[in-house]
N, C-alpha and C positions, 0 to 999 in steps of 0.2 A: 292583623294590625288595625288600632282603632280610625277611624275617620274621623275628623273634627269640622262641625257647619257653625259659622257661624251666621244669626238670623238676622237683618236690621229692619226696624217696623217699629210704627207707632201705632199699629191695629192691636191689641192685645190678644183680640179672638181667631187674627188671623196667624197672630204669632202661635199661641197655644196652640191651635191648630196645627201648625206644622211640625213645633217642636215636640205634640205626642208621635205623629205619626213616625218622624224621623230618627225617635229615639226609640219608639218598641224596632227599627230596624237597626239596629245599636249603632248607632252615629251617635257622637259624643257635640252635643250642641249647645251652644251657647247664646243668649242675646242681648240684643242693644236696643235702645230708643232712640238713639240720634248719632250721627256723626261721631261727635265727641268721645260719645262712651264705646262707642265701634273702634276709633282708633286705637285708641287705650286698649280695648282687648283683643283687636289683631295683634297688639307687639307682646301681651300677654297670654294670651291662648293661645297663639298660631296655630290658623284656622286653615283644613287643606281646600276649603272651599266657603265662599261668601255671597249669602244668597243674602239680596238688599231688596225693600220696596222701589219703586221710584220717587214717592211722595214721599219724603221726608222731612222734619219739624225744621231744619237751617237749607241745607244743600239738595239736589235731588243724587238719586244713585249714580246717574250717569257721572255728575262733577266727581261726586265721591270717589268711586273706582279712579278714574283720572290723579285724581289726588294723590290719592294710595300710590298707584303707578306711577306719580313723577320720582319716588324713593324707586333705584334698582332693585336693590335687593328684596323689595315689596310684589317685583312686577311678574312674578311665576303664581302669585295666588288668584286661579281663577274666579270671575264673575261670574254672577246669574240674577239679574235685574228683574222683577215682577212687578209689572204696570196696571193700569185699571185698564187701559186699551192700547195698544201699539198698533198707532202707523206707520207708513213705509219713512217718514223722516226720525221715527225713532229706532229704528234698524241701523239709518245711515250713522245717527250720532252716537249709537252705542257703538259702531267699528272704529268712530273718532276718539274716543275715549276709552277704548281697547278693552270694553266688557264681552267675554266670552258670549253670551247669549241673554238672549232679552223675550221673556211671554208675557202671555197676560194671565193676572192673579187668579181669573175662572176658570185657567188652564186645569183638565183632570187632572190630580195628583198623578198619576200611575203615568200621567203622560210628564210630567216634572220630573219623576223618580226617574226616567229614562236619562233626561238630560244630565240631573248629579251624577251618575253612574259615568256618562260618556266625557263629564270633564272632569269630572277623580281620574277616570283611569289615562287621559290625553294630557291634564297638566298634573298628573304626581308629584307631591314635594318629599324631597328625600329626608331622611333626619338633620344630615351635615348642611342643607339649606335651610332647616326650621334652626337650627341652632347659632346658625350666621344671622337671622333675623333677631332672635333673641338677646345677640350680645352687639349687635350693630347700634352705633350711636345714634337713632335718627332724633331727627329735630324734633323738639318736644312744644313744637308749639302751636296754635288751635288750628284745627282742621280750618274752621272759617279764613283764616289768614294765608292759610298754606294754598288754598283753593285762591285768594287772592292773587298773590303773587302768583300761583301759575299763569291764574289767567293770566296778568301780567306779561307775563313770561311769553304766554302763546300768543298774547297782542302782540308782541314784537318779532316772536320769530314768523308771524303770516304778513307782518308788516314788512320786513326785512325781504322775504321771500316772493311777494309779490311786487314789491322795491324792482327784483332783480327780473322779473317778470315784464313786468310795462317797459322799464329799461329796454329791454330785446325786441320788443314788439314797436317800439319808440324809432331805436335806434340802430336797426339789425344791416342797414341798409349805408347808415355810416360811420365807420371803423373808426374815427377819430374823435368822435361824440362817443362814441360806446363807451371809447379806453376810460376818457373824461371822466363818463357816468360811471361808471365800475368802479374809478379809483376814487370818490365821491363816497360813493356808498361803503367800502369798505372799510374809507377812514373812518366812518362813525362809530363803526361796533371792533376795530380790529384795533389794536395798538403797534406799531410800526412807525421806524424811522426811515424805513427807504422799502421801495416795492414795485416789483417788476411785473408787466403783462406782455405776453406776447402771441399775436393769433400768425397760424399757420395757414397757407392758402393753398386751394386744390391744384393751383397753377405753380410750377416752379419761379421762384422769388427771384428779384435781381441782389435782393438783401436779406438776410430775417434780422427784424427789426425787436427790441426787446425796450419796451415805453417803462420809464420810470418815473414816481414818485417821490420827491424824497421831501420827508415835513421835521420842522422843528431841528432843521441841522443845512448843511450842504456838507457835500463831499466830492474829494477831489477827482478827477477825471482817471488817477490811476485805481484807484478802489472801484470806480463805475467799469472800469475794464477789468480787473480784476471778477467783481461780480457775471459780469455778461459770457467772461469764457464758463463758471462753474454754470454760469444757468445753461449754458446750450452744452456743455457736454452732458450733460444730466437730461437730455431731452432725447428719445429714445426714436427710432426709426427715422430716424434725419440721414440725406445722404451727405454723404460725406464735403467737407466744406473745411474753406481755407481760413485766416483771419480776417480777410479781405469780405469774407460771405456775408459781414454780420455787422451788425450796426447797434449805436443806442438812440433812443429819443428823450431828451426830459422835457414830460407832457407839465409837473408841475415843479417849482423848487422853492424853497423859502430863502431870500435873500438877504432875510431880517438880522440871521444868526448864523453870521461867516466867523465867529468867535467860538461858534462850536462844529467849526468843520472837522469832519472824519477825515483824516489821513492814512488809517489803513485798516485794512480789512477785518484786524484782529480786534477793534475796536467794536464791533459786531458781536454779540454774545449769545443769542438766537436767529437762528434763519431757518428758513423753510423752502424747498423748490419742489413744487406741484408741478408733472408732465399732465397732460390730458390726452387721452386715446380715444378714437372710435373707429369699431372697424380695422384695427388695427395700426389707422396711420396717423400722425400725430397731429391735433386740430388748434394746440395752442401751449400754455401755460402758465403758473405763474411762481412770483418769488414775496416772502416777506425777508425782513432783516429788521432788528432790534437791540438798540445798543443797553437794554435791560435782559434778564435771564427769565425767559417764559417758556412754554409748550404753547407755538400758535395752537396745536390741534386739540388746547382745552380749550380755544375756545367754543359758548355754547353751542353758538349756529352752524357749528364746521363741518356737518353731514350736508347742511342744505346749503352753506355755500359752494361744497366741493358738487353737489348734484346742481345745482343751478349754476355754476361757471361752466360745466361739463354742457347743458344746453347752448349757455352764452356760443362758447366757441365752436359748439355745433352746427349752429345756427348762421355764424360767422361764415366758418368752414365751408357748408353748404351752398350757402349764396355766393360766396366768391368762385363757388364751381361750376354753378346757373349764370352769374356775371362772366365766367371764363371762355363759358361753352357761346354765348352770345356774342364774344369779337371773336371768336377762333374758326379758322377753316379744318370743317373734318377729316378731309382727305390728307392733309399735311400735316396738319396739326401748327401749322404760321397765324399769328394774329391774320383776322381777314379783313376785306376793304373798308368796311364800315370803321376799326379800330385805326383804320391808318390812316381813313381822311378827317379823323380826332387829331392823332397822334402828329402829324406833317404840320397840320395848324400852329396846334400847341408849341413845339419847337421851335420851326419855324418865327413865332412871337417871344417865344423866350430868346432865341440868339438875336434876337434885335434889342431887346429890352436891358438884356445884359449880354453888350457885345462877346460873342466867342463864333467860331467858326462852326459850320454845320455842312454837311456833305448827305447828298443822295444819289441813289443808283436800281436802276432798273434792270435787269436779269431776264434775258429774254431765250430758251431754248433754241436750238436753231433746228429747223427742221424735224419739227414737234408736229405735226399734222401727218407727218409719213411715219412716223411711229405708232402713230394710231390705227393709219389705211394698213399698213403694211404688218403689224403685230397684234393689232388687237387693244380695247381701250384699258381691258385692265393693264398690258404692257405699259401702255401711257400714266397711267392711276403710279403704276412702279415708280416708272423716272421720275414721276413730279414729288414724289415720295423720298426717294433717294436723293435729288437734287438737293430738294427743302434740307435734309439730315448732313449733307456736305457742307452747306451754309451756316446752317446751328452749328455744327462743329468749326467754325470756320473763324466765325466775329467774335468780340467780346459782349461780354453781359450785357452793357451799357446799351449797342445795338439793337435797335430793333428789325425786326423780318418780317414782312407781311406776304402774303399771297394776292397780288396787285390784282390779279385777272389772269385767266386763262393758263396759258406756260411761262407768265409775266411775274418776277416775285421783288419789291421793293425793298430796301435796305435804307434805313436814316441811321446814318453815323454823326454821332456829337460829338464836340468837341476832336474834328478831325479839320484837317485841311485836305484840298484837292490831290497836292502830291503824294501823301498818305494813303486817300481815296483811293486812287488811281495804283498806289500798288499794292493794297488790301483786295482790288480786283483783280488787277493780274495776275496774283496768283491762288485769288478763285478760280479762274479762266481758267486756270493751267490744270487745278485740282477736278476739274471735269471734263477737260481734257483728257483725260489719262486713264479715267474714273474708269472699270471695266461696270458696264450694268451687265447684269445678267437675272433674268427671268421666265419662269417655263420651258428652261434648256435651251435659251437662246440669249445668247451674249451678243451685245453691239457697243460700241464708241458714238459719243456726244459730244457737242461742243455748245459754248453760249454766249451771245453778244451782249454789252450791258455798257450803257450808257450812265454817266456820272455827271450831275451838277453838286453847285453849293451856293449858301446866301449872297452872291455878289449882294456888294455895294445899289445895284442899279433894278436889281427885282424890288419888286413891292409889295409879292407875298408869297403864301406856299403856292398856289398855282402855278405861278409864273416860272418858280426853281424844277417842279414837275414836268413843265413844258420846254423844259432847258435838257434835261435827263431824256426825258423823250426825243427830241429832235436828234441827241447823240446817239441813243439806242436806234434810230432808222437809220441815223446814217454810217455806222456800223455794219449794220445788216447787206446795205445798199452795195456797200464797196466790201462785200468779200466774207462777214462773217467771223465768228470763233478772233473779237475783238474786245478791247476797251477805248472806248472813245469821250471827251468830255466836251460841253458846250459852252461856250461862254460868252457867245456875241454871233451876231449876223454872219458874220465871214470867218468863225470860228471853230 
């Protein structure tokens, strides 16, 4: 079967040169003097291999190759680029411009003849690919221009991609800015009337929250519910969750154009929902929807935004797992002190700020120090273990559970009142009570005292409701144990 080279050079000596040698080794060769005339006769000669100068009279080889390779069906004909010198940064920007290899023109022939042989026989073009070149439409118009627009092309997709780069690096740290920036940037190159993000945390969620865009329209809150159940059934290794799990946010909305609100979903003529994985467990996602008939995933930059969102929520993901592991007690796995004397605060000023009722409760083992003398401290490691997992099973979401100290574990319940409090304990009480532990083939019975305050009127801050919940958890313990007791005043 013949082989076809074709040569690009404006050396004439070094052309002739190569063209005797190549042809007493019957390669069927052809050549050019510039760009122009190269193109023209790659889509006429179809060449199984293209050996270019670097110096050439308009472009150098490296654009060239590039060029040739922005058409597909062009990008199986291997290069081989001959320089007067190659340093290590023209190594780097031939693998940029996807030329199979790159020497220098003093290179011995017999050490050249090597190279053609090893990329004929690595990139072979078969007939039915020369012949899809041959009748394929490509754009007929100058190399000089085509090499423009790419650059073009490559200015913005490095622009685009390093866009979503500083982004992360800016903003990795706050999930609210991120979403902003995200949905910022993708409005400039993506066309969408509504578009969802949603990042996944390494911590279990009180909500998952799915952030929407919606430009040049509003739509109605059933459509927005509508969308939010197809994006989260579509999202893959989720545990299982109720309606109640899941929430929306609209980060932007245009208010402009209530005359062309969406009222239903079928009004949508494109949509897209992208899960994102690593490692298996699900680190985010996202949604378009367009009331025009498109293929999002023409568009151009949709390899590097789908690898660059895949970092975004990676990166997300991660941190929220280093921010997780930094409030969290290892042994139980309960937010720990440092997240509660945040958490108390914060409440605490919010049910002042916007009156509602607020209740807390201390959890005290009873007889936690003879568990330890008398069994062993990992026996103790157990109960505090198994206590903590009665209580998660115990509250709702809204609750929070900390590991206050020692066999001590806190509980902030909102929007609760004291009589509620008071019997959301007791029949904690009861449920450890009853509880059989058993560990290293020894079972025993537990009991726990736990004292309950809430914002009276007459506190003035969280300390003060802490030292209220306290005062009840000792005296609790004082008179008998395996109680709920609440505080409310001096003689109370």
């Amino acid at each position: 079967m013949e082989r076809k080279i074709l040569l690009i050079d404006k050396d004439e000596f070094f052309i002739n040169f190569m063209q005797d040698r190549l042809q007493v080794e019957k390669f069927v060769v052809d050549v050019a003097k510039n760009t122009s005339e190269a193109y023209s006769k790659i889509l006429s000669f179809l060449p199984d291999l293209i050996i270019s100068a670097y110096d050439i009279e308009d472009i150098d080889g490296f654009q060239f190759c590039k060029t040739v390779k922005s058409h597909k069906i062009l990008s199986r004909i291997p290069f081989l680029v001959l320089a007067d010198k190659v340093k290590p940064v023209d190594k780097y920007w031939a693998e940029k411009c996807d030329v199979q290899e790159v020497l220098q023109k003093d290179t011995p022939y017999e050490e050249i003849r090597v190279v053609i042989d090893e990329l004929l026989n690595e990139y072979e073009m078969d007939e039915n690919t020369k012949e899809q070149i041959k009748n394929h439409p490509l754009i007929q118009d100058s190399v000089q221009n085509q090499a423009i627009k790419l650059m073009k092309s490559e200015i913005e997709k490095y622009t685009f991609l390093n866009a979503f780069r500083d982004m992360v690096n800016e903003y990795h740290t706050d999930e609210k800015a991120l979403i902003q920036n995200t949905f910022d940037l993708l409005s400039v190159f993506l066309e969408y009337d509504l578009a969802g993000i949603f990042f996944n945390h390494a911590q279990e969620a009180d909500k998952y929250l799915l952030h929407f865009d919606i430009k040049n329209c509003s739509v109605s809150s059933f459509v927005l519910e509508k969308v939010k159940r197809d994006f989260f059934a579509k999202m893959p290794n989720m545990k299982e969750f109720s309606i109640t799990s899941f929430g929306h946010d609209i980060v932007n909305e245009n208010h402009e154009n209530l005359d062309k609100r969406i009222i239903s979903a079928n009004e949508f003529q494109s949509s897209l929902i992208l899960p994102f994985e690593f490692e298996e467990k699900l680190i985010g996602g996202v949604c378009f929807y367009s009331k025009k008939e498109q293929n999002f995933m023409d568009f151009i930059f949709y390899d590097i935004m789908v690898h660059e969102l895949t970092s975004l929520f990676k990166t997300s993901y991660l941190f929220s797992g280093i921010e997780f592991l930094s409030v969290t007690d290892g042994l139980t796995g309960l937010s720990n002190r440092r997240q509660f004397d945040y958490s108390i605060n914060r409440e605490f000023n919010k049910s002042r700020k916007y009156p509602s009722d607020l209740c807390f409760a201390i959890l005290d083992i009873d007889h936690f120090k003879s568990v330890n003398d008398n069994y062993g401290h990992q026996y103790g490691d157990y109960v505090l273990k198994e206590v903590s997992s009665i209580i998660k099973n115990s509250f709702r979401r809204s609750d929070m559970i900390y590991r206050y100290g020692g066999e001590e574990i806190g509980i902030i319940m909102t929007e609760t009142t004291i009589p509620s409090a008071m019997t959301m304990m007791e029949r904690l009480r009861k449920k450890i009570e009853t509880h059989e532990f058993f560990f290293n083939g020894i079972q025993i019975s537990l009991t726990a005292s736990i004292g309950v305050s809430s914002n009276m009127d007459k506190l003035e801050d969280a300390h003060q409701m802490i030292e209220c919940a306290d005062k009840a958890l000792y005296k609790a313990k004082e008179t008998g144990r395996n109680q709920v007791l609440t505080y409310s005043g001096e003689d109370n």
